[in-house]
C-alpha positions as CSV (number, residue, x, y, z in Angstrom):
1,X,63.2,110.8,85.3
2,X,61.3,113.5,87.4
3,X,60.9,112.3,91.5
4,X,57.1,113.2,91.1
5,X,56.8,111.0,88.5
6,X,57.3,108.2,90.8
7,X,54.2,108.7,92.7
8,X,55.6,110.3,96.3
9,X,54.1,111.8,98.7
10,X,53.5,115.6,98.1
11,X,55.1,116.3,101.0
12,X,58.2,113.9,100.6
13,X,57.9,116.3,97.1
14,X,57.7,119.1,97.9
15,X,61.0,118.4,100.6
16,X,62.7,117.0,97.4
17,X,62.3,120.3,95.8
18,X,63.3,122.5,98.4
19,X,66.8,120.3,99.1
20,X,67.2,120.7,94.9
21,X,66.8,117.8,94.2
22,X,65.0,116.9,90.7
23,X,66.3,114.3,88.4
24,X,66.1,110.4,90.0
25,X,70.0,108.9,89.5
26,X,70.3,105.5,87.6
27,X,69.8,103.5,91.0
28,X,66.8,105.4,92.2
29,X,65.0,104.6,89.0
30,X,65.3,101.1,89.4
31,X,65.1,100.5,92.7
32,X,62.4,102.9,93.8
33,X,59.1,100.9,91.7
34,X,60.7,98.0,93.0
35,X,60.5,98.8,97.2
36,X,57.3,101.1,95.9
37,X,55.5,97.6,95.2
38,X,56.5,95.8,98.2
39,X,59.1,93.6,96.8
40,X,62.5,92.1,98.4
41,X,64.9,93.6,96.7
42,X,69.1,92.9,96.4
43,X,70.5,96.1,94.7
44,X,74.0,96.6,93.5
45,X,76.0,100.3,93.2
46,X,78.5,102.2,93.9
47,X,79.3,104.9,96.1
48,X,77.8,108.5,95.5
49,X,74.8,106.7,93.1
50,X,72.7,108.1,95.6
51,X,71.3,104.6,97.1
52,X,70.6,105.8,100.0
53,X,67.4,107.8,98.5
54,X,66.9,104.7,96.8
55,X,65.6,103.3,100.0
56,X,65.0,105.9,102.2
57,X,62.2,107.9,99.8
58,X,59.8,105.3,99.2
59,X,59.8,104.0,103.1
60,X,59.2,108.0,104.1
61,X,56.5,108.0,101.7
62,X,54.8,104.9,103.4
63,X,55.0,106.7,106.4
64,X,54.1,109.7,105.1
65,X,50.9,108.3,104.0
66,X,49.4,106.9,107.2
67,X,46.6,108.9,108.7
68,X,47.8,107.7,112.4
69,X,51.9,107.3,113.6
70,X,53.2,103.7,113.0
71,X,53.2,102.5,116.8
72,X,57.0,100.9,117.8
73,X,59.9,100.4,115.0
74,X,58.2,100.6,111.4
75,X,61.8,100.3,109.6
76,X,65.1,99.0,110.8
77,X,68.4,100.3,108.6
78,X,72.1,97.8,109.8
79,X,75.2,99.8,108.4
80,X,78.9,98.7,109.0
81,X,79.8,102.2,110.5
82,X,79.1,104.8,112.5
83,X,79.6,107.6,110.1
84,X,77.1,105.9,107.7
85,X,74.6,105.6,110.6
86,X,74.9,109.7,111.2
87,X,75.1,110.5,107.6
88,X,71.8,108.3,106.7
89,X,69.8,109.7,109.8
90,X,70.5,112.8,108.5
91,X,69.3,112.6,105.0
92,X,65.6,111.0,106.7
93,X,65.5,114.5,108.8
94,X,66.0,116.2,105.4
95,X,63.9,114.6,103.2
96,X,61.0,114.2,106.0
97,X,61.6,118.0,106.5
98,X,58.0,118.2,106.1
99,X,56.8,114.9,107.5
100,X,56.1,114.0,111.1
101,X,58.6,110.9,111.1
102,X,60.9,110.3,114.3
103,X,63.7,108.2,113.9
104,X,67.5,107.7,115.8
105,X,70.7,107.0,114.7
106,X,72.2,104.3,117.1
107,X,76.4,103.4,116.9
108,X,78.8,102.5,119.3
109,X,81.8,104.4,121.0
110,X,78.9,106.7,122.7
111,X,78.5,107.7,126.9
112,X,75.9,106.5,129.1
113,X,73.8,109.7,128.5
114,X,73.3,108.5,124.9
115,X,72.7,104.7,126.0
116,X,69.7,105.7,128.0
117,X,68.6,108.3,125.3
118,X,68.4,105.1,122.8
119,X,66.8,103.0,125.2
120,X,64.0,105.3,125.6
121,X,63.3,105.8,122.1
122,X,63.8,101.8,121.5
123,X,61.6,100.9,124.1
124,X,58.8,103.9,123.2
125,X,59.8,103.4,119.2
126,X,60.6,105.4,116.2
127,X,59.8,104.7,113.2
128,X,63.1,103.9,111.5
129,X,66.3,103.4,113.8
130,X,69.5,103.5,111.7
131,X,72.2,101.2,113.5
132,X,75.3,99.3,113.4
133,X,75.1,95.6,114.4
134,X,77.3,95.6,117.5
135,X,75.2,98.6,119.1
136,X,71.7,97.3,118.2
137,X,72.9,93.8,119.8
138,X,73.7,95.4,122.8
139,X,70.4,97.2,123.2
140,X,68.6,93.3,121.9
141,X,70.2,91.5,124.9
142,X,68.7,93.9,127.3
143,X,65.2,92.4,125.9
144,X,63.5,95.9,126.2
145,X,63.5,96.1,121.8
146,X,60.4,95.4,120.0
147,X,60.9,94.6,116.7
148,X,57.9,93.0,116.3
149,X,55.8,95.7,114.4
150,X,58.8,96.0,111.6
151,X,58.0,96.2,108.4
152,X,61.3,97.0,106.4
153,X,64.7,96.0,107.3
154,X,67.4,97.3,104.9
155,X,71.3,96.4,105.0
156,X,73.3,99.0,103.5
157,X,76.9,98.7,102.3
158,X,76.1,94.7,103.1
159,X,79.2,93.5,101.0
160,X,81.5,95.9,103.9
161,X,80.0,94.6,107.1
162,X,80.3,90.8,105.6
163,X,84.0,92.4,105.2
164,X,84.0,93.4,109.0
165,X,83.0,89.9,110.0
166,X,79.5,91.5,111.2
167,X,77.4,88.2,109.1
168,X,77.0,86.6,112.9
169,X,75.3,89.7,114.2
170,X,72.9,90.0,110.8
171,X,71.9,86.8,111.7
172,X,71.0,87.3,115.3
173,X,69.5,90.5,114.2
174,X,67.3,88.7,112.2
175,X,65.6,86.4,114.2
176,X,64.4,89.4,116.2
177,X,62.7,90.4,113.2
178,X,59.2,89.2,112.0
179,X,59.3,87.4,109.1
180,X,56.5,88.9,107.1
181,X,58.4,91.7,105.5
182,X,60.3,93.8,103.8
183,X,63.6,93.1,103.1
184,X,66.3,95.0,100.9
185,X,70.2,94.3,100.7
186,X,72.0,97.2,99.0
187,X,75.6,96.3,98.0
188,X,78.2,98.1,96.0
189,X,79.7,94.6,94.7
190,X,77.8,91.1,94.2
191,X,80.2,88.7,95.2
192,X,79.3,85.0,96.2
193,X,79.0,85.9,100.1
194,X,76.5,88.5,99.5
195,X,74.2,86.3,97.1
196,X,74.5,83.4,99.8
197,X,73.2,86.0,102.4
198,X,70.6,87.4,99.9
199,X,69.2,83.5,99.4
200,X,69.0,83.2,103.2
201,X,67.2,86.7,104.3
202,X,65.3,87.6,101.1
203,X,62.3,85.9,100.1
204,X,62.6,86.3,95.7
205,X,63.9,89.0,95.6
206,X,63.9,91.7,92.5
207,X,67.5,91.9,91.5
208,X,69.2,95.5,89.7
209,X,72.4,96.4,89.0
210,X,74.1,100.0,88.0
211,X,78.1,100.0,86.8
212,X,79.3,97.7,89.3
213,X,83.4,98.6,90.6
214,X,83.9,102.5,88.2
215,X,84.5,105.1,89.6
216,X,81.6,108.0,88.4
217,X,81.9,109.5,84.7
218,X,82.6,112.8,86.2
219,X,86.1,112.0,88.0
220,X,89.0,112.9,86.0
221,X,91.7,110.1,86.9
222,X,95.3,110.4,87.5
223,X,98.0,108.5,88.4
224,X,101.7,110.2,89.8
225,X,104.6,108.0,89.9
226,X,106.5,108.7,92.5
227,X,109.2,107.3,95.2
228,X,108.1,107.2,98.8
229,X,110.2,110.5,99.9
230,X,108.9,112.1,96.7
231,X,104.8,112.2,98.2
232,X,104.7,114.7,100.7
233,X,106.3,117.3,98.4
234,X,104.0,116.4,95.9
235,X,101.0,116.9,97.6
236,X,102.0,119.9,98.6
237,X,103.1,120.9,95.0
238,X,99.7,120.1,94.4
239,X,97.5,121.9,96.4
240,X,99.8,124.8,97.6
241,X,98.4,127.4,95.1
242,X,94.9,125.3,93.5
243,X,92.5,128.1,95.6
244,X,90.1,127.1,93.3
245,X,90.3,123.2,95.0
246,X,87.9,124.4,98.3
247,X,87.7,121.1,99.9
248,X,90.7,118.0,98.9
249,X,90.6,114.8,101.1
250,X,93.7,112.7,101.4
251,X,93.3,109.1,102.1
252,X,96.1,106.7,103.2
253,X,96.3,103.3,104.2
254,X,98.0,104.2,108.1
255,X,97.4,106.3,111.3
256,X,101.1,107.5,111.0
257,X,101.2,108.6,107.8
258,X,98.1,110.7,108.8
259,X,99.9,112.2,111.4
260,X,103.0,113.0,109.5
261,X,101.2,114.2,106.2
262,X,99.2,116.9,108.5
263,X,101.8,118.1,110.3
264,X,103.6,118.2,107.0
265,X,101.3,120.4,105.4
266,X,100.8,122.3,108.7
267,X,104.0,123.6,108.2
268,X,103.6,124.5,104.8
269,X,100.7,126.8,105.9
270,X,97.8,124.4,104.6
271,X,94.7,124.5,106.7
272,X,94.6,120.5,107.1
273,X,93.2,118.1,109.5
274,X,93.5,114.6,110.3
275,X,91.0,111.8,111.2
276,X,91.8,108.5,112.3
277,X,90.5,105.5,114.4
278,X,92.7,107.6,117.4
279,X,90.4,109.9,117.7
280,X,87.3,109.9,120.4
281,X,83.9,109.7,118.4
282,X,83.2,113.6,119.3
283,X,86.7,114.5,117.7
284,X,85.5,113.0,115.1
285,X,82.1,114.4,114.4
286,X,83.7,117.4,115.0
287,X,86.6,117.3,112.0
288,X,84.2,116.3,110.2
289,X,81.5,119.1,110.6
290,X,84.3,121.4,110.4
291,X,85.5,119.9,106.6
292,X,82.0,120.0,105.8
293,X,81.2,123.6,106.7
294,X,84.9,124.4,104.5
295,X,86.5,125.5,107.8
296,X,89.0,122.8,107.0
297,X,90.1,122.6,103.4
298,X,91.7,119.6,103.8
299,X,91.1,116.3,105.4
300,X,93.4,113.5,105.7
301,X,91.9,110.2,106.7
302,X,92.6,106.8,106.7
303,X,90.3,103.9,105.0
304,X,87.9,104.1,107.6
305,X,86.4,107.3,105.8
306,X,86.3,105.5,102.4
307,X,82.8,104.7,103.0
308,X,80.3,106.4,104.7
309,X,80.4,109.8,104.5
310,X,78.4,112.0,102.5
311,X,80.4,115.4,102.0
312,X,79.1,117.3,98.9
313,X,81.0,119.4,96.3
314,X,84.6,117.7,97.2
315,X,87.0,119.1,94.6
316,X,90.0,116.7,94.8
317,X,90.7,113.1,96.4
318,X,94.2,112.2,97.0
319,X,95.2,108.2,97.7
320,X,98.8,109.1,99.3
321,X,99.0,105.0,98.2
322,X,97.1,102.3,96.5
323,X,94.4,100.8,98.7
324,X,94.8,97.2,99.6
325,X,91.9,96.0,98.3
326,X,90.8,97.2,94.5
327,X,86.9,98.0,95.5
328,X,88.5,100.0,98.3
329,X,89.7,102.8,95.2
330,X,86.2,102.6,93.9
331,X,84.7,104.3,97.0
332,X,87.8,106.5,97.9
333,X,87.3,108.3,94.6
334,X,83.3,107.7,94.8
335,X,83.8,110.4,97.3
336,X,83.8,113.3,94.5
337,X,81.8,113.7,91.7
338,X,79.0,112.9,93.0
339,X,75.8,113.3,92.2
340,X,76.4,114.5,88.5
341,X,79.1,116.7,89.5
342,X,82.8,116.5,88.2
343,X,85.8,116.1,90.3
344,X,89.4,115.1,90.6
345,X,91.1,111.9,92.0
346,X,94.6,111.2,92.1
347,X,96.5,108.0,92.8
348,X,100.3,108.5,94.2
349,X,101.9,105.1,93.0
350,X,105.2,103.7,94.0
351,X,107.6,100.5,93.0
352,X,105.9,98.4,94.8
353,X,102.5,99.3,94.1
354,X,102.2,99.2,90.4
355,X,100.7,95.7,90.6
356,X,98.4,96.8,92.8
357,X,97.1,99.8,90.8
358,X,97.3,97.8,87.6
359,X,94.6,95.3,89.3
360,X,92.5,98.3,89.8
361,X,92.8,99.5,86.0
362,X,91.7,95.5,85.2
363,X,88.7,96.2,88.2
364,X,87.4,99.1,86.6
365,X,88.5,98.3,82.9
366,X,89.9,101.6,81.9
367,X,93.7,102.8,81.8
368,X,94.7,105.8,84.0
369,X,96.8,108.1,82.4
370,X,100.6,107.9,84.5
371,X,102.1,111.1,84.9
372,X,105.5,111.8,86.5
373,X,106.2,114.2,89.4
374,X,107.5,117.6,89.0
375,X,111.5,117.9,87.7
376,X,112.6,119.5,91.1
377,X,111.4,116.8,92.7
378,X,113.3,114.6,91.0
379,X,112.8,111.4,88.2
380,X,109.2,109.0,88.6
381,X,110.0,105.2,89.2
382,X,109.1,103.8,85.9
383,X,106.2,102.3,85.4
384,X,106.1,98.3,85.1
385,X,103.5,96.6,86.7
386,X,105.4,93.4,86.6
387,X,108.2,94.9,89.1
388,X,105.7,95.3,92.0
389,X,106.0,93.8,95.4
390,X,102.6,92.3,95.1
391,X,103.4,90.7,91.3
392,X,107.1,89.5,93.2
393,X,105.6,87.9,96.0
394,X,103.2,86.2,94.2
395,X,105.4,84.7,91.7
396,X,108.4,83.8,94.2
397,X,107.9,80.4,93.5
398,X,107.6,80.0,89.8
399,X,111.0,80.4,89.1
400,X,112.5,78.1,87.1
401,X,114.2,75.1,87.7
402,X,117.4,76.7,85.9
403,X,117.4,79.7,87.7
404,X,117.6,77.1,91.6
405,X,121.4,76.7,91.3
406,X,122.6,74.4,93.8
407,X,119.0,73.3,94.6
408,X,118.8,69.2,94.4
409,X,116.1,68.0,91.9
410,X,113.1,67.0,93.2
411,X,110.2,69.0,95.0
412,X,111.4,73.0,95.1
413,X,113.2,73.6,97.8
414,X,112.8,69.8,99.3
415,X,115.3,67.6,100.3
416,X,116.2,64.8,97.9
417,X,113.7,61.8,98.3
């Protein structure tokens, strides 16, 4: 489906067209008649579906619309991170390229020079401020924000800030809001928590779906068995001589293995980078702008990144080791193939983490093909889910009653009633 078939504004068009962009993804066809007729509206996809078009195009063409500039805050965006907030100001100045719309991206771990930038533009307005809740609330205690002229507030990535612990500050943000209007929770899983938030901020709410926890068609999935020591060498094996892999990202569960993997590959000659929560905001923006503009070929990043960043053409995603949490591998390797294009993600999977991964394979029902590392690095672990730490922990206490030598009878591990 064509973007000017959904009725936009020429000029929100005619930015489409000069960006490249002409074929609405899955998510943008169902969501966009939906916020285009004014309804509340609790949308579920994954990363790279391009959701955030999903919202922001038909609020710009609202806007776009209006003979006179909507007077305070028309449209109020909450993300869970600071990177989202960035990316998602961005794509309004791109896609109102040829609209007059002002808006501000507003997100903590900035200097006082950026506080009273904010507060000017909060207390004169913009027409949509993109935040994250601990900043906004900070600027909402001061009593100088007027939200009362707001006619859309959108929660993106709402299943992640629930995650954060960031439901509290919805709330208070909320009851600065008026209550006539516009209301849309995007999500990239439905789980109770995010329905019970739905019920309490939406008022009947339209309610679409896309493939909910798979990673994109266009990422060819891998999985390398291989022992702790065995990981570095790999990744190097890997990317050492792939020229034709122009921007890799490497994700991993720790700061420290962040360090050592970059200093690692430093050595090896690879032009890599690291970015962590150690890092000021500026060093930050910074990496990044540097990995986006292919100064940097590769970026290594801990789950922070996972969400909230919108880096096109990424050739290869490494997880150095199994996220924690199975939706977590859904947005690592959301990170390439985006938008119809194809990509690479491999999984490095030890002992202990075969569990782990082979709740991800039951997440996104599909089996990764398991490959073993390279001969001169030695043999693979084995693969046997039922070995990993995960699967041993949680069964610790199901052995049975034969196996408890010397245990008395009775409750397991009790004393003798």
């Amino acid at each position: 489906m064509l973007f000017e078939e959904f009725g936009l504004q020429e000029k929100l068009l005619e930015a489409l067209s000069y960006m490249g962009f002409e074929k609405a993804t899955p998510i943008q066809i169902k969501a966009m008649p939906e916020i285009l007729a004014g309804k509340d509206l609790i949308a579920c996809a994954q990363t790279g579906t391009g959701k955030s078009a999903a919202f922001l195009l038909p609020v710009l063409s609202r806007l776009a619309d209006r003979e006179t500039p909507t007077e305070g805050i028309n449209t109020l965006i909450i993300v869970p991170t600071r990177e989202l907030a960035i990316q998602i100001e961005q794509q309004v100045q791109g896609f109102a390229y040829f609209v007059p719309v002002s808006s501000i991206a507003i997100y903590g771990g900035t200097d006082g020079m950026s506080w009273d930038q904010e507060k000017k533009v909060m207390t004169e307005g913009a027409e949509i401020v993109v935040a994250t809740p601990g900043k906004l609330i900070a600027h909402l205690n001061m009593g100088y924000v007027n939200l009362s002229q707001l006619e859309h507030l959108i929660l993106d990535e709402a299943d992640r800030m629930l995650d954060i612990g960031f439901y509290e500050d919805i709330m208070k943000i909320v009851k600065h809001v008026p209550a006539k209007r516009q209301t849309l929770m995007f999500s990239a899983t439905m789980a109770s928590k995010i329905r019970n938030l739905a019920k309490t901020i939406l008022t009947e709410p339209a309610e679409i779906s896309t493939a909910i926890s798979k990673p994109a068609e266009g990422v060819l999935q891998a999985v390398y068995l291989a022992h702790n020591e065995q990981k570095i060498p790999l990744i190097s094996n890997l990317i050492g001589n792939k020229s034709e892999y122009t921007s890799i990202l490497i994700f991993t569960s720790t700061k420290k293995n962040v360090n050592e993997l970059v200093r690692a590959l430093h050595r090896k000659g690879e032009n890599a980078e690291g970015i962590s929560s150690d890092l000021e905001q500026r060093e930050r923006e910074e990496v990044l702008a540097r990995f986006r503009a292919r100064q940097v070929r590769t970026l290594v990043a801990t789950d922070v990144m996972s969400r909230g960043i919108d880096i096109k053409d990424i050739n290869l995603i490494i997880n150095y080791d199994v996220p924690q949490d199975a939706e977590d591998y859904v947005h690592r390797v959301g990170r390439t193939a985006r938008a119809d294009k194809t990509g690479v993600a491999l999984t490095l999977v030890n002992e202990d983490d075969m569990f782990k991964f082979h709740r991800i394979e039951e997440l996104i029902e599909s089996s990764v093909i398991k490959l073993n590392v390279p001969e001169e690095l030695g043999e693979s672990p084995v693969w046997n889910p039922l070995t990993g730490r995960n699967f041993r922990y949680k069964n610790r206490n199901f052995r049975s009653r034969d196996n408890q030598k010397g245990r008395p009878k009775g409750r397991p591990g009790g004393k003798r009633k």
